[in-house]
C-alpha positions as CSV (number, residue, x, y, z in Angstrom):
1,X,30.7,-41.4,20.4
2,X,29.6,-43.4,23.0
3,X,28.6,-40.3,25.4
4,X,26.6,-38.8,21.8
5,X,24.7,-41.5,21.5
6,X,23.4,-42.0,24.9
7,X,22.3,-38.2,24.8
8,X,20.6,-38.8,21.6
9,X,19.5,-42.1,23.0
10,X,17.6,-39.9,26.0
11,X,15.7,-36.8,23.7
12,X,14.9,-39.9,21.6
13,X,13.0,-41.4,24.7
14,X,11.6,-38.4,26.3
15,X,9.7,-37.4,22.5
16,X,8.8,-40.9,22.3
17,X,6.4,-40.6,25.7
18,X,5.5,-37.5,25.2
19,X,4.2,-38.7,21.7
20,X,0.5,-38.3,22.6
21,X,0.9,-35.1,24.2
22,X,2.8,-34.1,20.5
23,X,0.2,-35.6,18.5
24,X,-2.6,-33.4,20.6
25,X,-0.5,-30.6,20.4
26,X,0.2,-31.2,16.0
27,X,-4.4,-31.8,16.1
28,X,-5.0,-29.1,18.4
29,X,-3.3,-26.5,16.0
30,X,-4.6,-27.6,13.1
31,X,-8.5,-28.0,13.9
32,X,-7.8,-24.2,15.2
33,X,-5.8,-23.2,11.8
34,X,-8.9,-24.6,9.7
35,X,-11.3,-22.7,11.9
36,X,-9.6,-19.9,11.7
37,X,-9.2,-19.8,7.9
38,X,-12.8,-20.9,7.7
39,X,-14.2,-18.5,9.4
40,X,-12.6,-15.4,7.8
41,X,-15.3,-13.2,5.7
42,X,-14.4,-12.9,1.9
43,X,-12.5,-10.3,0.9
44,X,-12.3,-8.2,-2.4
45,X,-9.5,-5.9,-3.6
46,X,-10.0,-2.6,-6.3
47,X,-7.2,-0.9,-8.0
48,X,-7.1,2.7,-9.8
49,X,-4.3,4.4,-11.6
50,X,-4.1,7.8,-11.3
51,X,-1.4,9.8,-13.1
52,X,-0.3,13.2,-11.8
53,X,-1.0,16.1,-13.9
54,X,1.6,18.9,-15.4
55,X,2.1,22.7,-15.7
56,X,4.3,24.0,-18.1
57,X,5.7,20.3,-18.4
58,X,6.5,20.7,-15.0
59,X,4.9,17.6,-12.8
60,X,2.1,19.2,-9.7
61,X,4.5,16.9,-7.7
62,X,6.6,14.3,-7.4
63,X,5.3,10.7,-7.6
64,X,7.1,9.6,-4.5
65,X,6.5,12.6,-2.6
66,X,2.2,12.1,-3.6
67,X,3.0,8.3,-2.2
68,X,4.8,9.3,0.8
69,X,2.1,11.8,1.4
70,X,-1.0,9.4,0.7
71,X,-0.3,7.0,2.8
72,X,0.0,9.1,6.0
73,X,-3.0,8.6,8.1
74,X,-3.5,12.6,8.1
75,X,-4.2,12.6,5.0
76,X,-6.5,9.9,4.9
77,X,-9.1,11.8,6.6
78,X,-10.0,13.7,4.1
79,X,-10.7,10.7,2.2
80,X,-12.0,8.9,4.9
81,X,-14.5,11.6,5.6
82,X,-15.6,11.0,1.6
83,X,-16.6,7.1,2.8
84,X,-17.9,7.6,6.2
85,X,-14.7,6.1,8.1
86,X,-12.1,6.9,10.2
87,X,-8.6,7.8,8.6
88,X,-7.5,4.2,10.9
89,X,-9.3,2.1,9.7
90,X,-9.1,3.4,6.0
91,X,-5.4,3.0,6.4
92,X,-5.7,-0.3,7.3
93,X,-7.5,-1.2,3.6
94,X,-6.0,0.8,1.5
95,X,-2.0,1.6,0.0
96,X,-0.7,3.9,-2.7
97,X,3.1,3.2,-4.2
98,X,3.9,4.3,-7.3
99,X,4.6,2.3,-10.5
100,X,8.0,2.3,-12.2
101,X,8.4,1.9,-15.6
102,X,11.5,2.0,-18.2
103,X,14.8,0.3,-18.8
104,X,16.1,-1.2,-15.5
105,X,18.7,1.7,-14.7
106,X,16.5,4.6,-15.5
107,X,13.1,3.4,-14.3
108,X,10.8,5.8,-13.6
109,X,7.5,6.4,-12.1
110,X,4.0,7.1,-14.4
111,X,1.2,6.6,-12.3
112,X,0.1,6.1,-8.7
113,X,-1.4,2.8,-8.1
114,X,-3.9,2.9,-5.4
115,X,-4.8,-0.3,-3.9
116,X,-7.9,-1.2,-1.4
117,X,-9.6,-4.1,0.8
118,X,-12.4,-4.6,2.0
119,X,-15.2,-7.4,2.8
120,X,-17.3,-6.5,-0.4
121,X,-16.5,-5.1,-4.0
122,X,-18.4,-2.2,-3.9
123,X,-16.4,-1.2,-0.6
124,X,-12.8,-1.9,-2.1
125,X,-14.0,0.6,-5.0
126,X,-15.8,3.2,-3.2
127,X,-12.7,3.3,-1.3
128,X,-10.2,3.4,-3.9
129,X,-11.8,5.8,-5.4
130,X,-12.2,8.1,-2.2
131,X,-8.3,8.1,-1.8
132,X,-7.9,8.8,-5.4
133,X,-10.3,12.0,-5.9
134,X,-8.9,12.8,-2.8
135,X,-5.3,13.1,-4.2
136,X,-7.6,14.7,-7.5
137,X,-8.5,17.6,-4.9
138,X,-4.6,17.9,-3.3
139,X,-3.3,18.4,-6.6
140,X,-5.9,20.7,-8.0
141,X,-4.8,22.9,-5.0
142,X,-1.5,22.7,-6.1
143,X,-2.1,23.4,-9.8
144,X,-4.2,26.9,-9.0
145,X,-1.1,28.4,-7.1
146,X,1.3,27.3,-9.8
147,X,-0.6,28.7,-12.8
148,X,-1.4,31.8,-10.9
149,X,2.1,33.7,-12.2
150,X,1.5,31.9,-15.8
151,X,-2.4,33.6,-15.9
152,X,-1.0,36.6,-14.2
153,X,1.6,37.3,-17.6
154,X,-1.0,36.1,-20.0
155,X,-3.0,38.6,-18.4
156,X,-0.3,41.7,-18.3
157,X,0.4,40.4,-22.3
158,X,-3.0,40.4,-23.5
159,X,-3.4,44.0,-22.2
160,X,-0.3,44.7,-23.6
161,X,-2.0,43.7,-26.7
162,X,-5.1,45.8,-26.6
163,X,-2.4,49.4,-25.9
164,X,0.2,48.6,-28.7
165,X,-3.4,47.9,-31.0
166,X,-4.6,51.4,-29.8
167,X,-1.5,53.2,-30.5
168,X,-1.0,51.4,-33.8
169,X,2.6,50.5,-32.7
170,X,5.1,48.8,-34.7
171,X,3.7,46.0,-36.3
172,X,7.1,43.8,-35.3
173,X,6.4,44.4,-32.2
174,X,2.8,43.6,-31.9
175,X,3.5,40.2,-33.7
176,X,6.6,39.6,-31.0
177,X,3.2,40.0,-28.6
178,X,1.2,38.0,-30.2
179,X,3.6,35.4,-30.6
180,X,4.3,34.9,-27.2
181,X,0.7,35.4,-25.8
182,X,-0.4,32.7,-28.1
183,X,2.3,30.4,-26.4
184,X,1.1,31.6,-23.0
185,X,-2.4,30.8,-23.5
186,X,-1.3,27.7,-24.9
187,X,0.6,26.2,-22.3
188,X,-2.3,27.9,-19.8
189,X,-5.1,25.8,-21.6
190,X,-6.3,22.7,-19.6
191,X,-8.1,21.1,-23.0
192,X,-5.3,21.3,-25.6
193,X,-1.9,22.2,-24.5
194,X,0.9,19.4,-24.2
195,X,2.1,20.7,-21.5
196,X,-0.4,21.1,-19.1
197,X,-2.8,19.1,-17.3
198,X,-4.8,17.9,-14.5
199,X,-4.1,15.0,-12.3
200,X,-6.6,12.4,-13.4
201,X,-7.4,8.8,-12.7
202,X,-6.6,6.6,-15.4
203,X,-8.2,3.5,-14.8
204,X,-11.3,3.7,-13.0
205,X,-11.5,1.4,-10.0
206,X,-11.9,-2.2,-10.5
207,X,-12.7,-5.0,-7.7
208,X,-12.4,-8.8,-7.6
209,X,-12.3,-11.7,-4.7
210,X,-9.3,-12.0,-3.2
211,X,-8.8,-16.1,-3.3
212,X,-9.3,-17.7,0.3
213,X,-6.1,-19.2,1.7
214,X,-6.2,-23.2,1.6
215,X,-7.8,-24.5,4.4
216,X,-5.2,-27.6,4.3
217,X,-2.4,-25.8,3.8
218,X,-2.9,-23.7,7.0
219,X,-3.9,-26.5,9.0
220,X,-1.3,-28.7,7.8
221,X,1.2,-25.8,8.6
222,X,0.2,-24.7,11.9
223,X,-0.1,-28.8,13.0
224,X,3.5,-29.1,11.8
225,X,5.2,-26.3,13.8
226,X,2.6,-26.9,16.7
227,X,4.2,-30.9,16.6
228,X,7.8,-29.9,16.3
229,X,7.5,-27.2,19.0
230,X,6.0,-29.7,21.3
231,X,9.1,-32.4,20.3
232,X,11.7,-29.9,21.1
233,X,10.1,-29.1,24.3
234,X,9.8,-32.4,25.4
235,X,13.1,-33.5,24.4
236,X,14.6,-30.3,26.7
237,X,12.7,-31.8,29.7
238,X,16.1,-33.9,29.2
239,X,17.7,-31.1,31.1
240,X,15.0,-30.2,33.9
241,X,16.4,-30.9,37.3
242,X,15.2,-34.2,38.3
243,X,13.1,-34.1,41.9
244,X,13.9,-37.9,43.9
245,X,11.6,-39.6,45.5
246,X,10.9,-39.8,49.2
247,X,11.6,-43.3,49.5
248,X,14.9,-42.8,47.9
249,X,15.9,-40.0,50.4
250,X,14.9,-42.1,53.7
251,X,17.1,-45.0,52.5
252,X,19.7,-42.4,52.0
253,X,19.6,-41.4,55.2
């Protein structure tokens, strides 16, 4: 116990003269924290919801796989070329996740979220939106070459239509036709079918200030680590090899 307390006895001592160099250290930080915080520019965020269209009830894609996807910086660039940036520093400002809804075991996602920064609010919008119509675009891509082989039959029915009319077939028949042409068209219509639709945004982009950080709390938390960093420090100057003086090594020899 003895031995304990004359280590402690010795960090105790070592952080109590290097107190001013701990309290200049703890000041230092701080007045560079506040500056810091100060001196950043206001920033504003802007969210849109976007939800992913359907054909034939089918989803154009998968809500993770639209995520995964809009958040590569490849894919920014289309975007980014909409705003007059480079797919960098657009990817810096802006993220797109999904949003999960449902019981807790069988969540599942219903729109894309897309989030974005920047240092005014009609930035964060302009760019929100730019990611967003850019996904709009992907999608409508998507949608053409997976309604093509639906609009293909609805075409091969409808002229299948117009020959059985002509040869006054079997009027079973031509109703079995009609029947399934009218589902055809239907589920092919973008303006009233249940089934199919485009990928549209939701929620048109909204922005708001983004609240400054406290200036006191960051100057009161970078002068706390800077004033324990310099205490343990000095306290380990316990353990640097101590240099003896000259006058000490002539009487020694």
């Amino acid at each position: 116990m003895t031995q304990e307390q004359l280590s402690f006895d010795r960090y105790a001592r070592m952080v109590w003269r290097a107190k001013w160099v701990i309290i200049a250290a703890a000041i230092l930080a701080a007045l560079i924290a506040a500056l810091i915080s100060y001196r950043q520019p206001p920033q504003h965020k802007a969210t849109a919801l976007l939800k992913i269209g359907r054909v034939w009830k089918e989803p154009i894609e998968d809500y993770f796989v639209t995520e995964r996807v809009a958040n590569t910086q490849s894919f920014l660039k289309g975007a980014a070329n909409r705003v007059g940036l480079n797919a960098h520093q657009l990817r810096r400002s802006v993220h797109v996740e999904a949003i999960l809804a449902g019981p807790r075991r069988n969540r599942a996602p219903v729109l894309l979220q897309i989030t974005a920064n920047a240092d005014t609010a009609e930035n964060a919008a302009r760019n929100a939106d730019a990611v967003a119509q850019e996904i709009v675009a992907r999608h409508q891509t998507i949608m053409d070459e997976t309604l093509k082989p639906h609009i293909e039959r609805q075409h091969q029915l409808e002229a299948r239509q117009k020959e059985l009319e002509s040869q006054q077939s079997s009027r079973e028949l031509l109703l079995k036709i009609d029947a399934e042409l009218d589902e055809v068209r239907t589920n092919n219509s973008l303006s009233n079918s249940p089934v199919t639709e485009k990928t549209h945004v939701v929620a048109e982009p909204t922005a708001e200030p983004v609240p400054r950080p406290s200036i006191v709390r960051a100057a009161g938390f970078a002068g706390s680590i800077a004033a324990v960093s310099a205490a343990i420090l000095a306290a380990l100057a316990v353990h640097l090899p101590q240099q003896s003086s000259p006058t000490q090594n002539d009487s020694d020899n």
